[in-house]
MARVOFI-174860 format. One record per atom (N, C-alpha, C): atom name; x, y, z. Coordinates in pm, 1 decimal, decimal comma, always signed. Atoms other than C-alpha are relative to their C-alpha. Layout:
MARVOFI-174860
CA:X:Y:Z
...
***
This chain:
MARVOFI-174860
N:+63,7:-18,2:-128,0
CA:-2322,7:-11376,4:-1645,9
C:+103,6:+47,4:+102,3
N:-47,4:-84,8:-140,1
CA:-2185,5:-11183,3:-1362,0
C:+59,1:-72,8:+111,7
N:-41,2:+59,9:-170,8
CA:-2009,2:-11348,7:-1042,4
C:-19,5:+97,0:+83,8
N:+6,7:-92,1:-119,3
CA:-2166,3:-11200,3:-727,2
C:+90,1:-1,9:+70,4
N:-119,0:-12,6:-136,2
CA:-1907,2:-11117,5:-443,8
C:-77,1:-11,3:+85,9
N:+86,9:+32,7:-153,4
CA:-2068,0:-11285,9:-145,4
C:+111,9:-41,0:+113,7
N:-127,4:-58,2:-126,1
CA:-1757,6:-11211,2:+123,7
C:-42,6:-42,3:+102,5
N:+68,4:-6,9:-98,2
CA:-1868,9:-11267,8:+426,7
C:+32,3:+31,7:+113,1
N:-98,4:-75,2:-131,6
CA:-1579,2:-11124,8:+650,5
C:-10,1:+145,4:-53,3
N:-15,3:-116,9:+41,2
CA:-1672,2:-10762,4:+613,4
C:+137,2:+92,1:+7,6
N:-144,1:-72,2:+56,4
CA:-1348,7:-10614,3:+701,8
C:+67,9:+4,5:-91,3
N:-29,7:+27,8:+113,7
CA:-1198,8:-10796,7:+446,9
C:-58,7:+57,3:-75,2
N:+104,9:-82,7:+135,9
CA:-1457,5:-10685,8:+180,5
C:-5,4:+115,7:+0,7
N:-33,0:-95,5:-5,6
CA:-1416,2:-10372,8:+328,0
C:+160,5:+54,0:-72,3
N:-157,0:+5,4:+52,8
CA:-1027,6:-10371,3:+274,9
C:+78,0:-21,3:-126,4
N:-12,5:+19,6:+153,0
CA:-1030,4:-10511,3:-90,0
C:-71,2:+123,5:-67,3
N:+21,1:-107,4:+85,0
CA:-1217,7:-10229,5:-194,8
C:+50,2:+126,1:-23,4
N:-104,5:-107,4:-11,9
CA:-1024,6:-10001,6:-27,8
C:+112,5:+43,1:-79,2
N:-182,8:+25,3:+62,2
CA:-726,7:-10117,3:-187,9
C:+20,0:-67,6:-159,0
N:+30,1:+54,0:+149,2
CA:-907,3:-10230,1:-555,5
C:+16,3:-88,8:-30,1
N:-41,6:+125,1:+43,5
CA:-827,4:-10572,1:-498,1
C:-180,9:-99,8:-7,9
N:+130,4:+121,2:+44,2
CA:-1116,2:-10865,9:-589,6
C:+68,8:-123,6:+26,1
N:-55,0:+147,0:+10,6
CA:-1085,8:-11223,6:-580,4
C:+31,7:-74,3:-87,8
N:-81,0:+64,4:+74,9
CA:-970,0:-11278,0:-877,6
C:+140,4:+13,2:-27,9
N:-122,3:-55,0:-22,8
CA:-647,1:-11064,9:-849,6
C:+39,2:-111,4:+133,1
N:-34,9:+52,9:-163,6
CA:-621,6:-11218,8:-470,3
C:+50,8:-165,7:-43,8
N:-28,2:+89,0:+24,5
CA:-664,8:-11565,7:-608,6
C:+130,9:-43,0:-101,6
N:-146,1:-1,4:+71,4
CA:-355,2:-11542,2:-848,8
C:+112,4:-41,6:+24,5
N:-97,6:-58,1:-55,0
CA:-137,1:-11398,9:-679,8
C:+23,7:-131,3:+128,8
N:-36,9:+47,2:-49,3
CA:-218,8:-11687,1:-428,3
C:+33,9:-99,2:-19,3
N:-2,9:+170,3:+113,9
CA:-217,1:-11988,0:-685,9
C:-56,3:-37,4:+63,1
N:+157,4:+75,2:-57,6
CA:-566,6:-12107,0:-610,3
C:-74,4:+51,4:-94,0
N:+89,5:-46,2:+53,0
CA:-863,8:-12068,1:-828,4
C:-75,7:+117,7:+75,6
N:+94,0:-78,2:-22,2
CA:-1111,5:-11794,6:-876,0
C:-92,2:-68,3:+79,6
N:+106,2:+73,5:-27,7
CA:-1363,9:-12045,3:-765,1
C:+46,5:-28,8:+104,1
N:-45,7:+76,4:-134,6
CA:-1169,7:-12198,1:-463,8
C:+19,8:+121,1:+112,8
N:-42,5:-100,1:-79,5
CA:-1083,2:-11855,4:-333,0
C:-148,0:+36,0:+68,6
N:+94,7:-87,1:-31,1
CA:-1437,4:-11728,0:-384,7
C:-106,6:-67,2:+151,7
N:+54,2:+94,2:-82,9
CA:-1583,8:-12057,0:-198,7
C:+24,7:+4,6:+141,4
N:-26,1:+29,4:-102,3
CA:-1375,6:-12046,3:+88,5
C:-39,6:+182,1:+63,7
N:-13,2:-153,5:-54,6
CA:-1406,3:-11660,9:+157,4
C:-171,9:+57,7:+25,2
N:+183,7:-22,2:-78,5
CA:-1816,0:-11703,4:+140,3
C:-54,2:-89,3:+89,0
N:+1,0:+128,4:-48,6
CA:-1770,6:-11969,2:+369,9
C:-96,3:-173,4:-36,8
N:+74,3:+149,5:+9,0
CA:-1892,8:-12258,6:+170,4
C:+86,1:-96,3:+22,7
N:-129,8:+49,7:-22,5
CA:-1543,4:-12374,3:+240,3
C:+73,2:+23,1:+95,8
N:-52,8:-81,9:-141,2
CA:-1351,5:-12390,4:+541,9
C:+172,4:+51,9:-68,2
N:-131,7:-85,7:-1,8
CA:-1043,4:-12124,4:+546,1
C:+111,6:-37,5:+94,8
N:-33,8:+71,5:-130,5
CA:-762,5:-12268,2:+732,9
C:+126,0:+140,3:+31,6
N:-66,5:-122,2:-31,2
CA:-527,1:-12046,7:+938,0
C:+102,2:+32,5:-88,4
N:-76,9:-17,2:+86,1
CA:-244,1:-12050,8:+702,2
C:-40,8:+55,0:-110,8
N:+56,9:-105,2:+125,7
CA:-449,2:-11907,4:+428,9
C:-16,1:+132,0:+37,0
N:+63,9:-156,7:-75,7
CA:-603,0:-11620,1:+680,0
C:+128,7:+74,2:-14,8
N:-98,8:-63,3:-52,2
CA:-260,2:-11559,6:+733,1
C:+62,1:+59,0:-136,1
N:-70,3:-24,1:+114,8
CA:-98,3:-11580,9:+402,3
C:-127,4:+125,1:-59,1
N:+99,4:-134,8:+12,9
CA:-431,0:-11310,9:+301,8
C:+65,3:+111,4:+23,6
N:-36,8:-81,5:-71,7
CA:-348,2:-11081,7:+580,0
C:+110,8:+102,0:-63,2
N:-104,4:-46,5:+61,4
CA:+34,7:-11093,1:+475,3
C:+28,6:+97,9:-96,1
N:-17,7:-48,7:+70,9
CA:+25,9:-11049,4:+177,9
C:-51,3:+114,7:-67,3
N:+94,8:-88,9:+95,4
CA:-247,6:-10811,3:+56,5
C:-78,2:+122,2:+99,4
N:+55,5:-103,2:-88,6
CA:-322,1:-10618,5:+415,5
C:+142,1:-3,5:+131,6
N:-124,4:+50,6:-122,8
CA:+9,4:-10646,9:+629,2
C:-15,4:+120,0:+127,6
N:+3,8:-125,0:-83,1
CA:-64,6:-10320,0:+814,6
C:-184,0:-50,4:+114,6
N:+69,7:+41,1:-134,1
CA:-378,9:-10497,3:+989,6
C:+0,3:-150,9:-0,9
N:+16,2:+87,4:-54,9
CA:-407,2:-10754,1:+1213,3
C:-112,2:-144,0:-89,9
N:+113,2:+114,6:+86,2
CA:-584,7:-11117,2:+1064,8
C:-74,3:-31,9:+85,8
N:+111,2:+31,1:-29,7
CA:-814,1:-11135,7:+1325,1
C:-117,3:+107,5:-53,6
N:+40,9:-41,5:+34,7
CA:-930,8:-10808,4:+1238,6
C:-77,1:+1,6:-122,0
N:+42,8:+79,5:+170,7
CA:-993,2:-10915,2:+842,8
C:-75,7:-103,4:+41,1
N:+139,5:+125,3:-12,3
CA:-1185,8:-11234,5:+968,2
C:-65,2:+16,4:+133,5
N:+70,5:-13,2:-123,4
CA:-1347,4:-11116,4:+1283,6
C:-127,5:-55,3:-9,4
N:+129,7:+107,5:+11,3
CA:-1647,0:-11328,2:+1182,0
C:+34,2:-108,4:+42,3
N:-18,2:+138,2:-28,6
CA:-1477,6:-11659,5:+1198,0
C:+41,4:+58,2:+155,8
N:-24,8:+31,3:-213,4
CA:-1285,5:-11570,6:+1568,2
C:-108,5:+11,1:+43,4
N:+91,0:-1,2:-42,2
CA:-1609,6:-11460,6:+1618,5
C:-74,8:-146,8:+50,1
N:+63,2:+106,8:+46,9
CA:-1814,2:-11769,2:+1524,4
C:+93,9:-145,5:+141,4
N:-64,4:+90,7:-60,4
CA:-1507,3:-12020,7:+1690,9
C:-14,0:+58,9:+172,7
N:-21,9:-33,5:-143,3
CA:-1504,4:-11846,9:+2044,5
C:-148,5:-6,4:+42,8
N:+124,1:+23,1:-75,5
CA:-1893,4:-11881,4:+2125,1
C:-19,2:-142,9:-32,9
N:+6,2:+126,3:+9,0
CA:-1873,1:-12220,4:+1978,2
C:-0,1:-95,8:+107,3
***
């Protein structure tokens, strides 16, 4: 059976495809499960800034990490 990609920070999802990465490469590379990565990135899990960041870093360093999660700043600033 198939694992859907349910992303939910489009930039991001935008940006992995760009760049041929998935969440199972991503998760590796960050030592975290496929499953823990996929959880926190469809927000059934909260993402804490040190992850956003370590993301960003490592796998998009040329943009900004609000840009990649502009859903969550989103979401936290009308809160």
């Amino acid at each position: 059976m198939a694992r859907e990609n349910k992303i939910m920070f489009k930039n991001l999802r935008a940006e992995m495809a760009r760049n041929g990465l998935n969440i199972t490469i991503m998760a590796k590379e960050l030592g975290m499960t496929r499953d823990t990565l996929s959880y926190k990135l469809a927000g059934k899990r909260a993402i804490n800034l040190d992850e956003a960041m370590r993301i960003a870093r490592t796998f998009f360093p040329e943009h900004d990490v609000y840009y990649l999660f502009q859903e969550l700043s989103e979401e936290k600033c009308s809160a």
